[in-house]
N, CA, C and O atoms as a GROMACS GRO file, in nm:
protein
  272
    1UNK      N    1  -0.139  -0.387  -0.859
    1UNK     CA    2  -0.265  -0.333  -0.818
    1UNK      C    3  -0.240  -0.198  -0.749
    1UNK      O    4  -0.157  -0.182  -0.660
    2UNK      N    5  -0.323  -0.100  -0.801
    2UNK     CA    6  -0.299   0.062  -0.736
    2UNK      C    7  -0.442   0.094  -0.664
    2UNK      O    8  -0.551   0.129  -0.707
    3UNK      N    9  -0.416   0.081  -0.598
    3UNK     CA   10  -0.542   0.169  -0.484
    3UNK      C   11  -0.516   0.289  -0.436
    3UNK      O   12  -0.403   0.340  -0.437
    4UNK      N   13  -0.617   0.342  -0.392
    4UNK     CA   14  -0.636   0.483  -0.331
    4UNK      C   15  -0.597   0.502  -0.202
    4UNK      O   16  -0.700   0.479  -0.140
    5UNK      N   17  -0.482   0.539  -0.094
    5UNK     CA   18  -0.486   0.495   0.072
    5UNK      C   19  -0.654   0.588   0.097
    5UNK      O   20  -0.729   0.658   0.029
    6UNK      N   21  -0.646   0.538   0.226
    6UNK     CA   22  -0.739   0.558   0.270
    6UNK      C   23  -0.748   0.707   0.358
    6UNK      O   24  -0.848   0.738   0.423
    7UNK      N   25  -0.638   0.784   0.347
    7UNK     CA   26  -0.603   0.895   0.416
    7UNK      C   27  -0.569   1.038   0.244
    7UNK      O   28  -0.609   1.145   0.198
    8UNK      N   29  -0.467   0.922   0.220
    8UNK     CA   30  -0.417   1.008   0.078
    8UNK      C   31  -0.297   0.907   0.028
    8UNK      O   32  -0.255   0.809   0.089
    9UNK      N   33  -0.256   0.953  -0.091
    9UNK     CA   34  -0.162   0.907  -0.127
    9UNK      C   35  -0.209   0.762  -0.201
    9UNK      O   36  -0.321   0.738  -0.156
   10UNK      N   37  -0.178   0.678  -0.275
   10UNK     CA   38  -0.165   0.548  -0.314
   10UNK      C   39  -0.049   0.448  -0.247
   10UNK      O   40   0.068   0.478  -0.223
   11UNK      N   41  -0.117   0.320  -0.221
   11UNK     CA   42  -0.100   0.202  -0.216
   11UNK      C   43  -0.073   0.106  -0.304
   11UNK      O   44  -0.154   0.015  -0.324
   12UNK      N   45   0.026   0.112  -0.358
   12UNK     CA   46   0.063  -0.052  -0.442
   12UNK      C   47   0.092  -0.210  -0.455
   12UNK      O   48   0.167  -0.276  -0.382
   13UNK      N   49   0.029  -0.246  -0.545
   13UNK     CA   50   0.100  -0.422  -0.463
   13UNK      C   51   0.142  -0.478  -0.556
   13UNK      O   52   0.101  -0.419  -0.656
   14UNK      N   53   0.214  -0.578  -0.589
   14UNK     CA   54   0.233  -0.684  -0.673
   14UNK      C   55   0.152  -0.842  -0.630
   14UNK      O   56   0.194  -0.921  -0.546
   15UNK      N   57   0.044  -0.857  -0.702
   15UNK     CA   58  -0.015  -1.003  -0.624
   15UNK      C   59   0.110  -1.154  -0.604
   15UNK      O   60   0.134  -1.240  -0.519
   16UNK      N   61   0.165  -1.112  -0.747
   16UNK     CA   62   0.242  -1.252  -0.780
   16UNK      C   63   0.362  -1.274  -0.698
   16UNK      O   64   0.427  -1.379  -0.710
   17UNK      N   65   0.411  -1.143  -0.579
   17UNK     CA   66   0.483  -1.192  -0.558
   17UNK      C   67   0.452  -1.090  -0.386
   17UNK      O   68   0.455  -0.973  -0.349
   18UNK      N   69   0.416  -1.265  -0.309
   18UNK     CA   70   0.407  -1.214  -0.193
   18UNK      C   71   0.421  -1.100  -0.080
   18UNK      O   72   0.537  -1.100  -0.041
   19UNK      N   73   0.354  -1.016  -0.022
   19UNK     CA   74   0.429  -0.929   0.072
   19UNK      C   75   0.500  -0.835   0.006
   19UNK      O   76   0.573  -0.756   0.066
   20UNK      N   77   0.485  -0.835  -0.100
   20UNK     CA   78   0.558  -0.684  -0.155
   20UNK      C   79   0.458  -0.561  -0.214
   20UNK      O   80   0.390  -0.564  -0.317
   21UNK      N   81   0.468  -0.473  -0.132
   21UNK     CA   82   0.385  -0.376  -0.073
   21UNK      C   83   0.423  -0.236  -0.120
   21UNK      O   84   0.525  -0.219  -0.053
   22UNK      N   85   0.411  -0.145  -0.178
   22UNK     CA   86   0.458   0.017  -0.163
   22UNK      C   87   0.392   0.141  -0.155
   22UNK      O   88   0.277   0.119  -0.115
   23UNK      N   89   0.406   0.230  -0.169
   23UNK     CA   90   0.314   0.337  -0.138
   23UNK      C   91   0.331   0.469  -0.203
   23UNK      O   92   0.400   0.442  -0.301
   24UNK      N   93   0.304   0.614  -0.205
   24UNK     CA   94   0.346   0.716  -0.255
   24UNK      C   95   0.223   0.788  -0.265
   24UNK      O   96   0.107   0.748  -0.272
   25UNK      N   97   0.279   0.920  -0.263
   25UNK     CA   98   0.152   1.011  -0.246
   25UNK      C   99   0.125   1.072  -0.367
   25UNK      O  100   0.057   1.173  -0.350
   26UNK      N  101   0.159   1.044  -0.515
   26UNK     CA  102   0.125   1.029  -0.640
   26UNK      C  103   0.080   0.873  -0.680
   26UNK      O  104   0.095   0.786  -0.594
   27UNK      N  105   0.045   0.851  -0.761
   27UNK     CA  106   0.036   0.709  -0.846
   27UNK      C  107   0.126   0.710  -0.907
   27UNK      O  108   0.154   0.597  -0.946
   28UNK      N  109   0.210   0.807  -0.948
   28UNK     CA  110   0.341   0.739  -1.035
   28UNK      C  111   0.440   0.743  -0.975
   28UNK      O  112   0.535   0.704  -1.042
   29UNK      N  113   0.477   0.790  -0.821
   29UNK     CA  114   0.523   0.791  -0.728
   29UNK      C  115   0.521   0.648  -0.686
   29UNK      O  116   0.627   0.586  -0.691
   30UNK      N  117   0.438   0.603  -0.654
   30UNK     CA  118   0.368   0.469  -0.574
   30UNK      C  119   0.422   0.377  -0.686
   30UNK      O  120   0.492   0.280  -0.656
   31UNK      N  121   0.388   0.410  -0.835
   31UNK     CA  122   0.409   0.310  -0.939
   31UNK      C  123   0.582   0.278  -0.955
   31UNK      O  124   0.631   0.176  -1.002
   32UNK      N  125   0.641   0.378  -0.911
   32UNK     CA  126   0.810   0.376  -0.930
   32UNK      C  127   0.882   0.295  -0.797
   32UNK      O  128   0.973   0.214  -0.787
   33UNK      N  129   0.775   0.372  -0.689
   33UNK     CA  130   0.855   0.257  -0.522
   33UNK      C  131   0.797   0.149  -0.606
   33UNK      O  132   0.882   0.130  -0.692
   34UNK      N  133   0.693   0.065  -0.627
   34UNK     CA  134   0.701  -0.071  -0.635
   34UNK      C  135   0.783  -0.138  -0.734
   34UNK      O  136   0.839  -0.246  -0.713
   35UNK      N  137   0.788  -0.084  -0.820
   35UNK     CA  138   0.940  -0.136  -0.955
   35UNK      C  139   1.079  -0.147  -0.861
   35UNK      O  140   1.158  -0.242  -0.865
   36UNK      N  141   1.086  -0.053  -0.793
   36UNK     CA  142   1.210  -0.049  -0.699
   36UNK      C  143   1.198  -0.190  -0.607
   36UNK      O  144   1.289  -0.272  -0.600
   37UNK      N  145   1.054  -0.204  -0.530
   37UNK     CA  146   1.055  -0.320  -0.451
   37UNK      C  147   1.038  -0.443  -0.508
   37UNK      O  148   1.079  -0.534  -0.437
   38UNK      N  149   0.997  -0.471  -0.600
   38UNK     CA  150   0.986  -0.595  -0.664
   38UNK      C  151   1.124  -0.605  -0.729
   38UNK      O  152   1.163  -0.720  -0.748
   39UNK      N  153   1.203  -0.512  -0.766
   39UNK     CA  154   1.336  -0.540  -0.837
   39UNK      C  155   1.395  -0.618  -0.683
   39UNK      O  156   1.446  -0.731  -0.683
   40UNK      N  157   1.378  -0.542  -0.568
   40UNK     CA  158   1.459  -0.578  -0.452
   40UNK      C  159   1.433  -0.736  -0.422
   40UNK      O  160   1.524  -0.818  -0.426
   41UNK      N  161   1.296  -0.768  -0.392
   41UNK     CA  162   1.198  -0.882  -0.401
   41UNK      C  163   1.295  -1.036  -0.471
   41UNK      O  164   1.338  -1.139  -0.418
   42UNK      N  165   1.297  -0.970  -0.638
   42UNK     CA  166   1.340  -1.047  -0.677
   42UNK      C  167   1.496  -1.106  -0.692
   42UNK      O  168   1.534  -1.215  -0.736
   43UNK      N  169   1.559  -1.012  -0.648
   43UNK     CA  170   1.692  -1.046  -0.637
   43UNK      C  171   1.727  -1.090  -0.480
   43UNK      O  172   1.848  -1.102  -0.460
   44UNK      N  173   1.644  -1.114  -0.367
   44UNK     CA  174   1.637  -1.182  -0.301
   44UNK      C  175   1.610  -1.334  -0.331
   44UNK      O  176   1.689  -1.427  -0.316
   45UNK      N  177   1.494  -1.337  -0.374
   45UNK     CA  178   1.455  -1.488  -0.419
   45UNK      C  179   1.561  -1.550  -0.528
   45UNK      O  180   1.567  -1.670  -0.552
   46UNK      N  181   1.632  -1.464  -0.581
   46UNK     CA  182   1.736  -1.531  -0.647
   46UNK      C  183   1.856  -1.554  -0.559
   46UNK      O  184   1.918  -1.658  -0.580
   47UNK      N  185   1.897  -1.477  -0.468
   47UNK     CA  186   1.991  -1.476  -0.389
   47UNK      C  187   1.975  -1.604  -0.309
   47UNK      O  188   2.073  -1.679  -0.298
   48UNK      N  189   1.875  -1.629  -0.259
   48UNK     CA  190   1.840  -1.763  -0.143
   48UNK      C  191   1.765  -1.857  -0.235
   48UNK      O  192   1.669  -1.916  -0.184
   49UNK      N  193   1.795  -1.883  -0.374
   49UNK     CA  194   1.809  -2.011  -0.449
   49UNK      C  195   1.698  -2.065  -0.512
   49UNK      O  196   1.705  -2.167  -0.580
   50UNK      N  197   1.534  -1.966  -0.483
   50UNK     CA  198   1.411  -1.969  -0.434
   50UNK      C  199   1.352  -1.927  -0.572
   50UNK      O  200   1.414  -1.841  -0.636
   51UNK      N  201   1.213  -1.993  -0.634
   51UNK     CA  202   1.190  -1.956  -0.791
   51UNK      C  203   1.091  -1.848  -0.766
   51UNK      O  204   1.017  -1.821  -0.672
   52UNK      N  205   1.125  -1.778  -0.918
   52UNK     CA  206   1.075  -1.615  -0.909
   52UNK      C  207   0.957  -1.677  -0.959
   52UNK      O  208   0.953  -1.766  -1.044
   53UNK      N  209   0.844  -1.614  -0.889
   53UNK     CA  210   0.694  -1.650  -0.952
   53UNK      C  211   0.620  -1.574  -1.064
   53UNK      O  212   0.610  -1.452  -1.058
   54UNK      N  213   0.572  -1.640  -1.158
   54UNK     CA  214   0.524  -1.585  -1.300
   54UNK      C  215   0.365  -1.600  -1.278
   54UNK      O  216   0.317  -1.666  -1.186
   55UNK      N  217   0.285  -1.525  -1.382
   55UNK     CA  218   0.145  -1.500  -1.373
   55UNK      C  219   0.151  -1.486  -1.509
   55UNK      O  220   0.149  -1.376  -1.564
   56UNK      N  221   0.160  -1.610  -1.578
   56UNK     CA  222   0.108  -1.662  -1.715
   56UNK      C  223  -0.066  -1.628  -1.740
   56UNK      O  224  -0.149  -1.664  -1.656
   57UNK      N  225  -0.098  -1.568  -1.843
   57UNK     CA  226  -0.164  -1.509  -1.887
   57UNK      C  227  -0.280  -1.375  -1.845
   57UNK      O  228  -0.389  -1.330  -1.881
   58UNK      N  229  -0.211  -1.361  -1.782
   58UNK     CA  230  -0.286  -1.280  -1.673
   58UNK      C  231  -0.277  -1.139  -1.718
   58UNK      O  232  -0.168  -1.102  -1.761
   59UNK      N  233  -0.371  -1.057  -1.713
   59UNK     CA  234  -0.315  -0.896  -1.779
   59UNK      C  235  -0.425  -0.755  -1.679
   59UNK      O  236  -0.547  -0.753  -1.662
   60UNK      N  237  -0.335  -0.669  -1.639
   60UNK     CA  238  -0.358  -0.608  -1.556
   60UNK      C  239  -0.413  -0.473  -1.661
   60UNK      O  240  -0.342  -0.430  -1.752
   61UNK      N  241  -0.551  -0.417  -1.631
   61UNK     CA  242  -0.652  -0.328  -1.703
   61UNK      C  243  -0.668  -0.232  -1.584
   61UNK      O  244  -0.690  -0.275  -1.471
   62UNK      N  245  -0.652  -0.056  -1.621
   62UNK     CA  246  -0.697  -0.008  -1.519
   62UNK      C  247  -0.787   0.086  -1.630
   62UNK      O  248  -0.753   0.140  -1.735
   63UNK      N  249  -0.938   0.078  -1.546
   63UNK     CA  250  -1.058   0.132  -1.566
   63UNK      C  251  -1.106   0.292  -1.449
   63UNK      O  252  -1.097   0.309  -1.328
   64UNK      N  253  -1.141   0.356  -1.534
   64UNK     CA  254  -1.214   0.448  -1.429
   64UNK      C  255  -1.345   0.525  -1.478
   64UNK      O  256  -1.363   0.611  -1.564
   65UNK      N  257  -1.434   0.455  -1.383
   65UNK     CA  258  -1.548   0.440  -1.388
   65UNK      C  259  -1.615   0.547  -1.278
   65UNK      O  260  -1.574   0.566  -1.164
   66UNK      N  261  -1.758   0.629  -1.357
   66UNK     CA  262  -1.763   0.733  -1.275
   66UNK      C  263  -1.979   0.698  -1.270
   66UNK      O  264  -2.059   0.647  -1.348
   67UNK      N  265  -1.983   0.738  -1.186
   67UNK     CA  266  -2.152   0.731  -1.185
   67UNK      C  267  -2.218   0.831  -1.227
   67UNK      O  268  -2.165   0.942  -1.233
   68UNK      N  269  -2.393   0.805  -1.278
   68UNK     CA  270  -2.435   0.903  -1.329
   68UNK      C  271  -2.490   0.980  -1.208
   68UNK      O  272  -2.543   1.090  -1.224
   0.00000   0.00000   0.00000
């Protein structure tokens, strides 16, 4: 999920996998820290023995929608 911060810059998240959070003052900036943190994420949860969580059928659409 990419949001807008509220100052500048973007906010990223991954839902499926708790607490993992990133940021950047581009969107593809923001889109590259979170690949970095979820890579980190997950090789923790593998490290401490812990199952990596999946989001079976689920598909992420980004829309931009403007008013008349």
């Amino acid at each position: 999920m990419v949001e807008k911060g509220n100052e500048s810059g973007y906010v990223v998240y991954a839902p499926a996998l708790k607490g993992c959070i990133s940021q950047g003052e581009t969107k593809e900036e923001a889109l590259k820290n979170i690949k970095e943190a979820m890579e980190v994420y997950v090789e923790a949860l593998l490290e401490d023995g812990l199952p990596v969580p999946t989001e079976v059928g689920k598909e992420t659409v980004e829309l931009e929608v403007s008013a008349r």
